[in-house]
DSSP file (Angstrom, degrees, kcal/mol; ACC not computed):
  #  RESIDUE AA STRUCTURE BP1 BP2  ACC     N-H-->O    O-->H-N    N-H-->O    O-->H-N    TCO  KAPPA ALPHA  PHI   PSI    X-CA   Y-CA   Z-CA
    1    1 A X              0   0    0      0, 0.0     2,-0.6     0, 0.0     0, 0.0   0.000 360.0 360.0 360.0 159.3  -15.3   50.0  -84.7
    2    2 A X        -     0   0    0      2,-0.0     0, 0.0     0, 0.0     0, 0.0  -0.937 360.0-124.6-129.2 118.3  -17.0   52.6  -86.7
    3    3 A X        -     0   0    0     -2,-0.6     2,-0.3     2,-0.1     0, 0.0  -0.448   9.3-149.2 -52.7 148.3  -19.1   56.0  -85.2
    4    4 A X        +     0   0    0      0, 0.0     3,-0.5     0, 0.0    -1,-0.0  -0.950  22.9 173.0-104.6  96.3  -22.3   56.5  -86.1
    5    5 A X        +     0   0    0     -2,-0.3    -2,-0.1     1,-0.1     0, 0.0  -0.380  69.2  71.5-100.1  20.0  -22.3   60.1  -86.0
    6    6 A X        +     0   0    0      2,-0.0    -1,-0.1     0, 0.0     2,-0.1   0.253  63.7 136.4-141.6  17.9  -26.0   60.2  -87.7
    7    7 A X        -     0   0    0     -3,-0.5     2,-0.6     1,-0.1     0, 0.0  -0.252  41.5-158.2 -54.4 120.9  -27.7   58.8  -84.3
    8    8 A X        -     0   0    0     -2,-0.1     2,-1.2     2,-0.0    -1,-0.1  -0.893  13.6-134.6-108.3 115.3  -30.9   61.0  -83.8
    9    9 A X        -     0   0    0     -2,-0.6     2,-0.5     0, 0.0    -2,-0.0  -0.545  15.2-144.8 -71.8 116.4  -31.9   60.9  -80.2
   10   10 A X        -     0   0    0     -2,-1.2     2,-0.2     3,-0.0    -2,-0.0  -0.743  14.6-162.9 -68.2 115.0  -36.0   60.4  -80.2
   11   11 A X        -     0   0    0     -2,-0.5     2,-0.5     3,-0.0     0, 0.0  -0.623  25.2-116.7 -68.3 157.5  -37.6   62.6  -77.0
   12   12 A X        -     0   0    0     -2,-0.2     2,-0.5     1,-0.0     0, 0.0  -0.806  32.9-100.8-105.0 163.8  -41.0   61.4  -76.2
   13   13 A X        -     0   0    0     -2,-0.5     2,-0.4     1,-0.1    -1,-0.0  -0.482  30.2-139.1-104.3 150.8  -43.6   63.5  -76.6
   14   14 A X        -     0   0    0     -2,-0.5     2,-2.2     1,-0.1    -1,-0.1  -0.633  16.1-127.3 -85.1 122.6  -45.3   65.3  -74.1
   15   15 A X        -     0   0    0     -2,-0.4    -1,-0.1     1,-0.1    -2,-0.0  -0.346  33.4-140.2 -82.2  95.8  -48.6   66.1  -73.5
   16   16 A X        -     0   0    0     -2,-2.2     2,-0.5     1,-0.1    -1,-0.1  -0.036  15.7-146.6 -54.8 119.4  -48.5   70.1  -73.1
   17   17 A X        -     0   0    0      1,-0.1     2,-1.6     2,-0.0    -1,-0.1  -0.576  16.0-117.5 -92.7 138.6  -50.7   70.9  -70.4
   18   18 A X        -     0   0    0     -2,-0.5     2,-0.8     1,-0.1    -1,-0.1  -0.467  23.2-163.8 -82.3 114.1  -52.6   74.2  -70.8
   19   19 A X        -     0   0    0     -2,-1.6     2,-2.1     1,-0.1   103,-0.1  -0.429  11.7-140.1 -78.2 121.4  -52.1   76.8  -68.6
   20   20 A X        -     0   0    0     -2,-0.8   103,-0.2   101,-0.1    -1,-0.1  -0.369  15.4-109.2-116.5 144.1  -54.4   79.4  -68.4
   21   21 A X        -     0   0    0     -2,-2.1   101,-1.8   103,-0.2     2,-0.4   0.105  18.5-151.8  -2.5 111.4  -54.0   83.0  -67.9
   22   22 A X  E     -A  121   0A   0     99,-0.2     2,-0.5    97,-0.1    99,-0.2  -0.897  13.3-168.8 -92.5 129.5  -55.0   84.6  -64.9
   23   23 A X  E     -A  120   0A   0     97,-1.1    97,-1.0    -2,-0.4     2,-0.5  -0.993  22.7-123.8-124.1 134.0  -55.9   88.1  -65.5
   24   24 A X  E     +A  119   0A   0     -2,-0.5    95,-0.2    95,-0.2    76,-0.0  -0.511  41.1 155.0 -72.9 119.4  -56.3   90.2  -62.6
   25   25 A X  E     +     0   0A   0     93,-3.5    94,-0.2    -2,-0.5    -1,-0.1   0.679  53.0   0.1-117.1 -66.1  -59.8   92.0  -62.0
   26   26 A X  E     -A  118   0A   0     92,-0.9    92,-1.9     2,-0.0    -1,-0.3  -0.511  46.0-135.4-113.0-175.1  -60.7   92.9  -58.4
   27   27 A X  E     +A  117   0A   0     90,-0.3    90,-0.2    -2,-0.1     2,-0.2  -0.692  47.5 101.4-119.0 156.3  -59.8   92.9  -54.7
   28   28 A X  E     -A  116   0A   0     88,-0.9    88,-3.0    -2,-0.3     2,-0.0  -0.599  53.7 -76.2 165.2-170.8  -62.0   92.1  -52.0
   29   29 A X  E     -A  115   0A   0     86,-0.3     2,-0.8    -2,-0.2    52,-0.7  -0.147  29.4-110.3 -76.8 179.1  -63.2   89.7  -49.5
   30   30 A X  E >   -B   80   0A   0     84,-0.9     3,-0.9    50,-0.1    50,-0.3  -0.812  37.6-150.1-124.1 113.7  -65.4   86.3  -49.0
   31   31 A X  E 3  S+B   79   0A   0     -2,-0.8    48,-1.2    48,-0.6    82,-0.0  -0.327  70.6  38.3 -68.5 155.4  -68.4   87.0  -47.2
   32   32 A X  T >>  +     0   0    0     46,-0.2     4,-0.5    -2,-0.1     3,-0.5   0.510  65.4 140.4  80.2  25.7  -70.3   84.6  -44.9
   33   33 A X  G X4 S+     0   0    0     -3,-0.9     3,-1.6     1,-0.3     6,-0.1   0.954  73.2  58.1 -39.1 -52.0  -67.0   83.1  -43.4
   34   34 A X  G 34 S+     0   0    0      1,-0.3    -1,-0.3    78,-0.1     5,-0.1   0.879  95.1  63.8 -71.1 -29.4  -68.7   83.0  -40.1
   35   35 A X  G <4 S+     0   0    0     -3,-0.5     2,-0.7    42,-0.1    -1,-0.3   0.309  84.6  97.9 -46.2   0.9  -71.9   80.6  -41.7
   36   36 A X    X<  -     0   0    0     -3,-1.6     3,-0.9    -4,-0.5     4,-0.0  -0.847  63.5-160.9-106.7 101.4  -69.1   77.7  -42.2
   37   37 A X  T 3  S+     0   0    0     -2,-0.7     2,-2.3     1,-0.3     3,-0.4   0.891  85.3  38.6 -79.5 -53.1  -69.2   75.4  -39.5
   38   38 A X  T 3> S+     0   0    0      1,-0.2     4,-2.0     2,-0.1     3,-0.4  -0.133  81.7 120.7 -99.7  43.4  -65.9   73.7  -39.7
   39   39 A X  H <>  +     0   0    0     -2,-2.3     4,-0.7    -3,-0.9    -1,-0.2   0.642  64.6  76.0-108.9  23.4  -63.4   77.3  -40.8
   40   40 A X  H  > S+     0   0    0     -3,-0.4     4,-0.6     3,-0.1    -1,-0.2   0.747 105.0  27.5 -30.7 -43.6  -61.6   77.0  -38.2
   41   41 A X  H  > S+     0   0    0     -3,-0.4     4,-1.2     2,-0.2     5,-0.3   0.861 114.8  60.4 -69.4 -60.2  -59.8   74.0  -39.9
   42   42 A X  H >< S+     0   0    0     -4,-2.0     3,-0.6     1,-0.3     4,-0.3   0.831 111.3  42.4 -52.7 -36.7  -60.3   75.0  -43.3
   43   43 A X  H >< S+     0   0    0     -4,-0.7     3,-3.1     1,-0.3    -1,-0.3   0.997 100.7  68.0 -67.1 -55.3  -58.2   78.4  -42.4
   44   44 A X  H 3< S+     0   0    0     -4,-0.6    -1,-0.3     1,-0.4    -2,-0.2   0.660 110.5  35.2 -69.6 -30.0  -55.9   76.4  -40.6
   45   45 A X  T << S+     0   0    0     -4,-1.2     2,-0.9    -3,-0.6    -1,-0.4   0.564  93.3 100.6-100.5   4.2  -54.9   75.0  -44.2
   46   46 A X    <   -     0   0    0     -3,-3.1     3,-0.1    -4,-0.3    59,-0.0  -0.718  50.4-173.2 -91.0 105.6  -55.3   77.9  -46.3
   47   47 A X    >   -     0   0    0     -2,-0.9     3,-0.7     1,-0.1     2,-0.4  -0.090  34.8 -74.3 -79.2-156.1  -52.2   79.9  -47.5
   48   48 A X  T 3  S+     0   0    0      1,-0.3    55,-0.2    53,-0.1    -1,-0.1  -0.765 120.9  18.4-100.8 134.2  -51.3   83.0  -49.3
   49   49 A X  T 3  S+     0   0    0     53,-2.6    -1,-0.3    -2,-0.4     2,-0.2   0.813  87.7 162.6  78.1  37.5  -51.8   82.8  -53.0
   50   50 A X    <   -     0   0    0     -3,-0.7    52,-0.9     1,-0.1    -1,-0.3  -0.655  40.0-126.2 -12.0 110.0  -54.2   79.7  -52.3
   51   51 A X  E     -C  101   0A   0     -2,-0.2     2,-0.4    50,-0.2    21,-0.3  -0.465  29.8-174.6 -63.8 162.8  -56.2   79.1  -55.5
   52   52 A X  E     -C  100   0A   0     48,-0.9    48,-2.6    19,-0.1     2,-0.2  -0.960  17.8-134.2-152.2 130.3  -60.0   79.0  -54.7
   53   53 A X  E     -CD  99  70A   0     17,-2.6    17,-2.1    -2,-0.4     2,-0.3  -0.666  11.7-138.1 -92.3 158.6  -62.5   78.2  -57.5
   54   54 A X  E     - D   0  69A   0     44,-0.6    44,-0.3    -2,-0.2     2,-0.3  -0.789  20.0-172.9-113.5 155.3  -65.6   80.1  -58.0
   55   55 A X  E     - D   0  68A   0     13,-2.0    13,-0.6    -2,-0.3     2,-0.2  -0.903  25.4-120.4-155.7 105.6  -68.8   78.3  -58.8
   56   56 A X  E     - D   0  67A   0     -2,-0.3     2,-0.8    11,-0.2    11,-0.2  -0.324  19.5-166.7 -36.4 116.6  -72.0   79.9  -59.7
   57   57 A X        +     0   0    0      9,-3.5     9,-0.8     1,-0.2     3,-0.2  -0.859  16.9 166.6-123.6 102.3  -74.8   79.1  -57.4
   58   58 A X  S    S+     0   0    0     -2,-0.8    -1,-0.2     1,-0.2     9,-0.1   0.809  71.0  54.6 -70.8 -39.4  -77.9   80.2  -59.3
   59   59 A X  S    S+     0   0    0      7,-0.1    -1,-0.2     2,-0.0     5,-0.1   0.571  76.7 135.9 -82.6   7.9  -80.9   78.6  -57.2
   60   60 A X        -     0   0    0     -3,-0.2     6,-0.1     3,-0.2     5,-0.0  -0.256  50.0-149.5 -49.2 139.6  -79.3   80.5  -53.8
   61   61 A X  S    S+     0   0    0      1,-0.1     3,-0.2     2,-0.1    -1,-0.2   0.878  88.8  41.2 -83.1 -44.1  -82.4   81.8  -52.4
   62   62 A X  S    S+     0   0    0      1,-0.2     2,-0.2     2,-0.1    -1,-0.1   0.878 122.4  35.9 -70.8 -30.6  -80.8   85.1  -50.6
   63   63 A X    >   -     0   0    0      1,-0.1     3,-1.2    -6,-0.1    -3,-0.2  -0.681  61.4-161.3-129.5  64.7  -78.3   86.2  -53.8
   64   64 A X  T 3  S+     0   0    0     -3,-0.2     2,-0.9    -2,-0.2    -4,-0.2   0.982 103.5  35.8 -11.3 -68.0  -79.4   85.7  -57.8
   65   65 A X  T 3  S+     0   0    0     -9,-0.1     2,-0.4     2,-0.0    -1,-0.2   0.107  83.8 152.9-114.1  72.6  -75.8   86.0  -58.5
   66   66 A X    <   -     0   0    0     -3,-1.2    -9,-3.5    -2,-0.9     2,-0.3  -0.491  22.6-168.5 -96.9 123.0  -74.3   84.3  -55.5
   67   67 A X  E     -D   56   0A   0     -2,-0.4    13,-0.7    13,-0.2   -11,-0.2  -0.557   9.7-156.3-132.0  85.1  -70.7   82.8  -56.4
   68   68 A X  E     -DE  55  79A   0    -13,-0.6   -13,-2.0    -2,-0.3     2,-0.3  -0.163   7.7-131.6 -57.8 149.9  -69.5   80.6  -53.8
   69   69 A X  E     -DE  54  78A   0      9,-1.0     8,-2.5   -15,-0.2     9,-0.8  -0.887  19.6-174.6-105.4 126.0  -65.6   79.8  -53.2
   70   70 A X  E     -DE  53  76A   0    -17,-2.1   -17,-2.6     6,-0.3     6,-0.3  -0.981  17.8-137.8-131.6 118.2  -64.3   76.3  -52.8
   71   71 A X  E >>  - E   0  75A   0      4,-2.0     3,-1.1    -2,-0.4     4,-0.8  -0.480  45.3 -86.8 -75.5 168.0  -60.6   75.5  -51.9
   72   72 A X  T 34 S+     0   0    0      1,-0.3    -1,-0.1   -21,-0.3   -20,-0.1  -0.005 126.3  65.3 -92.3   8.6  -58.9   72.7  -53.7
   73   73 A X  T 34 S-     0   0    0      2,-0.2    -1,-0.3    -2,-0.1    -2,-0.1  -0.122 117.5-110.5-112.4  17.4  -60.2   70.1  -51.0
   74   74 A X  T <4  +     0   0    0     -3,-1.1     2,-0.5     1,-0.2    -2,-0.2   0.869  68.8 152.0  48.6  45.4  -63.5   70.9  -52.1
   75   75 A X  E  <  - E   0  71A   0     -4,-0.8    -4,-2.0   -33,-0.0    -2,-0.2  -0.976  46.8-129.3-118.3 100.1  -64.3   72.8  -48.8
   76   76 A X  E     + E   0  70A   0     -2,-0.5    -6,-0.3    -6,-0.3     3,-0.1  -0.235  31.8 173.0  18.0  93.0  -67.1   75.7  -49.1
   77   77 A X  E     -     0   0A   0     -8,-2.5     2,-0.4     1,-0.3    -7,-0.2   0.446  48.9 -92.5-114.0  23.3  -65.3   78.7  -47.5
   78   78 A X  E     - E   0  69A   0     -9,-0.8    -9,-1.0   -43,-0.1     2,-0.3  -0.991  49.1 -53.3 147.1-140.9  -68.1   81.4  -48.4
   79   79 A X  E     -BE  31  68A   0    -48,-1.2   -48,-0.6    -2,-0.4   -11,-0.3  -0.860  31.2-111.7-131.7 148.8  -68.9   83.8  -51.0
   80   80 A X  E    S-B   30   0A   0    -13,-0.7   -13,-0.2    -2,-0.3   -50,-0.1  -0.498  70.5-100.5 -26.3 132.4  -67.7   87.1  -53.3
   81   81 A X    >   -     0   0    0    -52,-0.7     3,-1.9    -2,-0.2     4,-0.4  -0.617  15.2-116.0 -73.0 161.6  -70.1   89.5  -51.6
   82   82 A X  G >  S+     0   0    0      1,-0.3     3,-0.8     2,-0.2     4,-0.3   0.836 113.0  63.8 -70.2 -47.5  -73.1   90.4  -53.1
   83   83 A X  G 3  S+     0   0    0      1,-0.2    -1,-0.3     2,-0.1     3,-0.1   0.729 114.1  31.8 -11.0 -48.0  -71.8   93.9  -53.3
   84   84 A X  G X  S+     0   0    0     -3,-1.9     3,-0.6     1,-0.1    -1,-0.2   0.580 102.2  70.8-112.0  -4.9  -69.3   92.9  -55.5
   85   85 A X  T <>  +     0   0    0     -3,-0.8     4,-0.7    -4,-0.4     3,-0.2   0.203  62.6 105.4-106.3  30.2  -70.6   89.6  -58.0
   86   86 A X  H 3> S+     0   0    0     -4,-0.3     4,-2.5     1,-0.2    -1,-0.2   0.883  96.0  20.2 -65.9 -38.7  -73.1   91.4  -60.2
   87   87 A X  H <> S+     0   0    0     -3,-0.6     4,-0.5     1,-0.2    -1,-0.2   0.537 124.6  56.7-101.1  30.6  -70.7   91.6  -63.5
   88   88 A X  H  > S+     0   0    0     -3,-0.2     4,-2.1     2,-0.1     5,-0.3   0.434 111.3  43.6 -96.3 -28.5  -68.4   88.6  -62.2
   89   89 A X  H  X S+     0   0    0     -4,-0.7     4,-3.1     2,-0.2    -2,-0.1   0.935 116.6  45.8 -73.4 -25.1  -71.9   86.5  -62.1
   90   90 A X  H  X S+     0   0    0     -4,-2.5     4,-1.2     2,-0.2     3,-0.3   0.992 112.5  49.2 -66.0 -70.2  -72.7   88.2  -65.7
   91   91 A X  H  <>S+     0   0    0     -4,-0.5     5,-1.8     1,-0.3     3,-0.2   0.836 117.8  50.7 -63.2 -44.5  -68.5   87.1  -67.0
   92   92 A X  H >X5S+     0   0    0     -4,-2.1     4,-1.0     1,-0.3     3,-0.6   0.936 105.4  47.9 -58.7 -70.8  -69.7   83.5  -65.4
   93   93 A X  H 3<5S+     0   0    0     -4,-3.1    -1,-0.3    -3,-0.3    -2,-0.2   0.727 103.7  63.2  -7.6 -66.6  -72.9   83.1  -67.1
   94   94 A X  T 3<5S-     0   0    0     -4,-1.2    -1,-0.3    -3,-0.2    -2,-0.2   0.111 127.4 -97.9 -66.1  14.0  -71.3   83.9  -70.4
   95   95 A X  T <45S+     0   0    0     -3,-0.6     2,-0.6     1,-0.3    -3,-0.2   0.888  78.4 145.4  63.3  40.1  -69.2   80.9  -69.9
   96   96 A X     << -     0   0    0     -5,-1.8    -1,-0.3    -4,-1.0     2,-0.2  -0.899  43.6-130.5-102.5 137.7  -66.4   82.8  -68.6
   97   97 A X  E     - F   0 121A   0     24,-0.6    24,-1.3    -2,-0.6     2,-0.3  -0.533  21.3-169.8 -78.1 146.4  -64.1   81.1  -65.8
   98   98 A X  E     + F   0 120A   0    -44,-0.3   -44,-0.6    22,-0.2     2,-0.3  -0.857  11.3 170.5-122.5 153.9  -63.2   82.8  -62.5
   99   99 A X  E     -CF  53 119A   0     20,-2.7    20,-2.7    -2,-0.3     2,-0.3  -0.966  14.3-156.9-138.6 161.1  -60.7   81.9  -59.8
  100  100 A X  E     -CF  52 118A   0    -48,-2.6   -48,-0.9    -2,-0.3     2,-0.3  -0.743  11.1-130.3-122.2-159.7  -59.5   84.1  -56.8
  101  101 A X  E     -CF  51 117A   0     16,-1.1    16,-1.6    -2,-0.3     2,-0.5  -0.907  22.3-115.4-135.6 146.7  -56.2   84.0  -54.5
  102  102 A X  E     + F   0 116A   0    -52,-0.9   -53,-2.6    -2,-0.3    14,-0.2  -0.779  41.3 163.2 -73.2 119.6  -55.8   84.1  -51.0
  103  103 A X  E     +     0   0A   0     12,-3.0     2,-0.4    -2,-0.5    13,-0.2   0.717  65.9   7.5-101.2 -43.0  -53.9   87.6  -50.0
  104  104 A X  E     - F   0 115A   0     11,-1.5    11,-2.0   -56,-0.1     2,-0.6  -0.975  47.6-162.1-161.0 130.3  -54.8   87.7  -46.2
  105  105 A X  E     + F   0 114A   0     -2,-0.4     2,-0.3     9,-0.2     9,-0.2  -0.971  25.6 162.6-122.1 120.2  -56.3   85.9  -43.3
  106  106 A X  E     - F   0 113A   0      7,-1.9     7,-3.0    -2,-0.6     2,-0.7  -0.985  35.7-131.3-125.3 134.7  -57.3   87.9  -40.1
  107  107 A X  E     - F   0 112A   0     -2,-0.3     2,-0.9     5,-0.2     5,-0.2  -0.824  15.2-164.4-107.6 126.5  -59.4   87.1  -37.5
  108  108 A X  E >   - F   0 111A   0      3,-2.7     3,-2.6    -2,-0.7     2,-0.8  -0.665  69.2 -65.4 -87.9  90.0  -62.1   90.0  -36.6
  109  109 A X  T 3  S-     0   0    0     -2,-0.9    -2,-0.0     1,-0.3     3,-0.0  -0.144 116.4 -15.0  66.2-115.1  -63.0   88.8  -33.4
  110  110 A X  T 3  S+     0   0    0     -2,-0.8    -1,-0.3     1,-0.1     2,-0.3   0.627 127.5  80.0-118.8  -3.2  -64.8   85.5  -33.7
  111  111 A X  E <  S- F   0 108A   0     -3,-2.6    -3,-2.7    -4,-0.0     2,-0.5  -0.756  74.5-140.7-107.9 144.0  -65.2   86.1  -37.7
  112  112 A X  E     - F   0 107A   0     -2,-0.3     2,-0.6    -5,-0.2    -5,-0.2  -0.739  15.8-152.5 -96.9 125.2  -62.0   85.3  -40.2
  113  113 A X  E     - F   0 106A   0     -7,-3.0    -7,-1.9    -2,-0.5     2,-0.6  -0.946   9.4-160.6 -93.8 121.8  -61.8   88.1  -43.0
  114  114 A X  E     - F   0 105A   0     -2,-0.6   -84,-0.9    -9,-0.2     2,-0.2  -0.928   5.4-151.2-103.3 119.4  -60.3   86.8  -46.0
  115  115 A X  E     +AF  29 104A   0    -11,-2.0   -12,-3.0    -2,-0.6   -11,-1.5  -0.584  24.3 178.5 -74.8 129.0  -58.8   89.1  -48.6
  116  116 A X  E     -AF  28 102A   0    -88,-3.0   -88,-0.9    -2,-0.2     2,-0.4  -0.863  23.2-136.7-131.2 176.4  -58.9   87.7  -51.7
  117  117 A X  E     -AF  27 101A   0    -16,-1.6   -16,-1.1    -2,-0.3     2,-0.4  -0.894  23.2-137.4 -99.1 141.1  -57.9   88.8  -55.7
  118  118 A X  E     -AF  26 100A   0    -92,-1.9   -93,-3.5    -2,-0.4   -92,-0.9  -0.975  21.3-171.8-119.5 172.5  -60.0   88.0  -58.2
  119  119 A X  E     -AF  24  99A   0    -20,-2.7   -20,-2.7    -2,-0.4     2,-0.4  -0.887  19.3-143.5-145.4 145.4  -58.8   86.6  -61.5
  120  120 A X  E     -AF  23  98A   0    -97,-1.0   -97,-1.1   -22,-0.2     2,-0.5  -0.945  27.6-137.8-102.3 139.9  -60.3   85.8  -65.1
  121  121 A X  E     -AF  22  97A   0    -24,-1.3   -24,-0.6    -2,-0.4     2,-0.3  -0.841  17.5-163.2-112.9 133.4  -58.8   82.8  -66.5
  122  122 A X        +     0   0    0   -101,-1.8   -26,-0.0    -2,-0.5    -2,-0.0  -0.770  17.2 178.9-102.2 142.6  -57.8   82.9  -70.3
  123  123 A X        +     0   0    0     -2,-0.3    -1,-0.1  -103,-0.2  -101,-0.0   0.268  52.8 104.0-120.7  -9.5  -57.1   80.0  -72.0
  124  124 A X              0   0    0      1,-0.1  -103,-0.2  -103,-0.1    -2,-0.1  -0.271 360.0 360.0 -57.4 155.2  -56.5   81.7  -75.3
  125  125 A X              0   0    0   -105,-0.0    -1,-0.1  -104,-0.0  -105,-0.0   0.340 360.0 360.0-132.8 360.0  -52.8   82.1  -76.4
């Protein structure tokens, strides 16, 4: 019997998923916690270093540049404060993506402060 010693092993090819970049911009919290009828639960699931997407909500009646937070169950858990989203609601606009992190869940009484990071996500390499 004779080696074949010129066997090329085929891989299949993969479809490279893109990650993107998280660049770190601020600290701070998500305001209105205590407006969220069901965050009792929604903390109950949340952990540290929890992505949460940010979503421009332009037509908000109280906040022009109001950027609501969503967890990865599609669950509302607040806001960026108004305080803080004037040039994240500008980065947004401009078709730039946002995400934050979950750092820190404490409950203030009857309202949960959540500390969060926020991050621009680069997709450039």
């Amino acid at each position: 019997m004779k080696n074949n010693h010129n066997l090329k092993i085929i891989k299949p090819n993969r479809v490279r998923e893109e990650k993107a970049r998280e660049i770190y911009l601020f600290d701070t919290h998500v305001a209105g916690t205590s407006y969220i009828e069901n965050i009792e639960e929604i903390v109950y699931n949340l952990n540290f270093d929890d992505k949460l997407t940010c979503i421009r909500e332009e037509d908000n009646e109280y906040d022009l540049q109001a950027i609501k937070l969503i967890t990865d169950n599609d669950e509302k858990i607040g806001y960026i404060p108004q305080a803080d989203n004037v040039i994240f609601a500008r980065l947004m606009d401009a078709g730039k993506k946002l995400c934050a992190r979950v750092r820190s869940i404490k409950l203030k009484g009857k309202w949960y402060k959540i500390e969060i990071a926020i991050f621009l996500l680069d997709n450039e390499k």
